[in-house]
N, C-alpha and C positions, 0 to 999 in steps of 0.2 A: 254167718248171718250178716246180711248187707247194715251197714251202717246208715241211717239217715247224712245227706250230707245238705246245707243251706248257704245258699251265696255268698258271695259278700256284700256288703253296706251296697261297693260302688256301682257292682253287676245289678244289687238290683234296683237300687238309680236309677242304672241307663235304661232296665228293659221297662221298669214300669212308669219312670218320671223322667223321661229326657229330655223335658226343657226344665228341668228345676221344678215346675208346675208347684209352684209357691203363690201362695194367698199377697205375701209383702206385693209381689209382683202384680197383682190388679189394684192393689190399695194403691200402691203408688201411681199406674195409670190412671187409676180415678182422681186421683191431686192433680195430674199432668192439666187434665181437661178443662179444669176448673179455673184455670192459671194464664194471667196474660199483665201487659206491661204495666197494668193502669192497678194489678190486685194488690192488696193487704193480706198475708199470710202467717198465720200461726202456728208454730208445731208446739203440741202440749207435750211434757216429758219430752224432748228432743236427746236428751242424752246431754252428755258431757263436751260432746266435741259436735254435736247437732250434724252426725253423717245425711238425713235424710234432705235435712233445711238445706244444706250445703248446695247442692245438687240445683236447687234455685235462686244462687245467685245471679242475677242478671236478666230474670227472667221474670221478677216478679218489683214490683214500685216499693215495696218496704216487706222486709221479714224479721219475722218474731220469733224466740224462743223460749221455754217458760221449760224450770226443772227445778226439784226439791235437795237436790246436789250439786256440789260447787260444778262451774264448769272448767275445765282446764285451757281453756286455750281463748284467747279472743279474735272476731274472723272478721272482718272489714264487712259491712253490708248485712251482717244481725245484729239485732238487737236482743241481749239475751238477758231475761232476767230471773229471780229466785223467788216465784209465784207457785201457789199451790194452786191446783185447778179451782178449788171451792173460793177461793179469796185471788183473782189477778187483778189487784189494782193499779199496778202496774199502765194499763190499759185502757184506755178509754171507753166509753160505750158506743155503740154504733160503731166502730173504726175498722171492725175486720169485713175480708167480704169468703176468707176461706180460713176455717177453725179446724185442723187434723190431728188424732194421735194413733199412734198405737203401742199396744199391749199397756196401757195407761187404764183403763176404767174396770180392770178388774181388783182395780188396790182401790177404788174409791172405798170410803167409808160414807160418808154424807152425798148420794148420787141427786137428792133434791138439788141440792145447793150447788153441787157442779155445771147441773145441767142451767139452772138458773144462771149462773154465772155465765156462761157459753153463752146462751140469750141475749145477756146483756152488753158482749161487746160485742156482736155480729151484728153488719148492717142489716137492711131490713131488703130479704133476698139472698142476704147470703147461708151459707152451708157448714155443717159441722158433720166431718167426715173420719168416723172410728172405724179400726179393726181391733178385738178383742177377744179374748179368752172366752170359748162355750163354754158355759158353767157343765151342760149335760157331756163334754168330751170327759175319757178317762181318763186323761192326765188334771183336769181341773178338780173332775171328784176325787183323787187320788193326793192333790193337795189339797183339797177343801177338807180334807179328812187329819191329815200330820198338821200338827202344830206350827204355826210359823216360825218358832223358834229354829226351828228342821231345816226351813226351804234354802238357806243360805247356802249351808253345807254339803248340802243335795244337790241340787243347782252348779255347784261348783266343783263336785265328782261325775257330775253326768255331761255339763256342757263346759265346765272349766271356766265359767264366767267367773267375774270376783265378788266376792261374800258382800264387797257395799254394794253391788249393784242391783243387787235381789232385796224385794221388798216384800212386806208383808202385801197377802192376796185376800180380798172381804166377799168377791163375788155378789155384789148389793146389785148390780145391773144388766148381769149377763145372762138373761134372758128373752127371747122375742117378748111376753108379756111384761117383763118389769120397762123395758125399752120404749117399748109401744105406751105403758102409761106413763112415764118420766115424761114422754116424748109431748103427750096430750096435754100433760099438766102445767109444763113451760110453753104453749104456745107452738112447738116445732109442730111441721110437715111430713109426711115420711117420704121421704125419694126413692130411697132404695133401702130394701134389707135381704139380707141372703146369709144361709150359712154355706159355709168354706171348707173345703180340708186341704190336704199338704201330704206329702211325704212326711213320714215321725221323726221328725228333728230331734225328739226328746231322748228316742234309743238305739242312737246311730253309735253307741259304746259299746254296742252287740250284735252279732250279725242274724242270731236267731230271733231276737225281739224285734229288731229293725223288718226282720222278714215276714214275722207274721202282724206288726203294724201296718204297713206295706196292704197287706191281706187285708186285714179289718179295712182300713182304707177305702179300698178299692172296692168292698161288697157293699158300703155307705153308698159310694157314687153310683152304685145301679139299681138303686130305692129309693125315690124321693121323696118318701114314706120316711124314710130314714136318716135326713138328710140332719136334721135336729139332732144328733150325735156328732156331727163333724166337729171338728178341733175349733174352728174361728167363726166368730159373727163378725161382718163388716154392715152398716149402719150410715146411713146418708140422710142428716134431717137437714130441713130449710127452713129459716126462717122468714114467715109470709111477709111479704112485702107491704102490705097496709098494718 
């Protein structure tokens, strides 16, 4: 009796994602565009050592970075401080002209008061640009479901991340309708919104779950019917200029 046999991780990478075909990878060309000698830039949750912020030293007139954990390292040309998105006081108002985070809005608990916050330090014109967690993906309903006592532990058998760096998930804004009214209620614009998928980062510790994630995937991308089940929302609001 033949054996089923399933690729590996890497084979099926190549045949079905061989540029990476990662969501990070347009978020971040959307920051690129947005960015010139004269901008003010903030990365909310930038991390510990702000890998993404780094990337625009020298390319932008001032850069910000805001995290609810110590940073370890200090980098000439940010400014980093210990802000929660709901409270950066840090900040002036009116002072930024490009507000980004990502994987950040799916831990918000108070999404009012975030998003009011973002308002209030963005000039008038400028952008507040996320990439975040579809609530309707099933890795989202699947921790929306375990306890977050759970996620550290899991998190850190599945991707090896470390146990601080995992946060509790509240899921309060990750959806086109919760989005869309946050979005109305502060004043934003919508520029752009789209859902996203990705290769399953999540079950790259197996090669049959990886294969048939892979699968789900791919039968998402040929249904735009469908498209509301992909892994990520990415969200581009502006605030109006009058």
């Amino acid at each position: 009796m033949a054996t089923l046999k399933f690729p590996t991780v890497q084979d099926t990478m190549v045949k079905y994602f061989p540029y990476g075909d990662h969501s990070y990878q347009y978020y971040e060309k959307q920051i690129d565009s947005f960015i010139d000698k004269k901008s003010t830039i903030l990365d909310i949750g930038c991390g510990r050592t702000a890998p993404v912020l780094k990337k625009y030293i020298g390319r932008a007139k001032r850069l910000i970075g805001t995290e609810v954990i110590a940073f370890t390292e200090n980098i000439d040309g940010i400014e980093f401080y210990n802000n929660d998105i709901v409270n950066m006081h840090s900040i002036e108002s009116n002072s930024v002209d490009l507000v980004f985070c990502r994987s950040v809005m799916e831990h918000i608990t108070e999404p009012s008061k975030a998003y009011k916050e973002v308002f209030r330090i963005l000039k008038p014109g400028g952008h507040f640009i996320f990439l975040t967690a579809n609530f309707y993906d099933y890795a989202s309903i699947i921790a929306h479901i375990i306890p977050n006592r759970f996620h550290a532990s899991i998190v850190k058998a599945v991707e090896g991340r470390n146990e601080e760096d995992t946060f509790p998930t509240a899921y309060t804004c990750n959806t086109r309708k919760k989005i869309m009214t946050l979005a109305q209620e502060q004043g934003f614009e919508i520029s752009e919104f789209q859902y996203m998928g990705q290769y399953p980062c999540y079950l790259v510790f197996n090669r049959v779950l990886f294969w048939l994630g892979s699968m789900y995937e791919l039968f998402l991308r040929r249904y735009e019917s469908l498209h509301f089940l992909q892994g990520w929302i990415y969200a581009n609001l502006k605030k109006p200029l009058s």
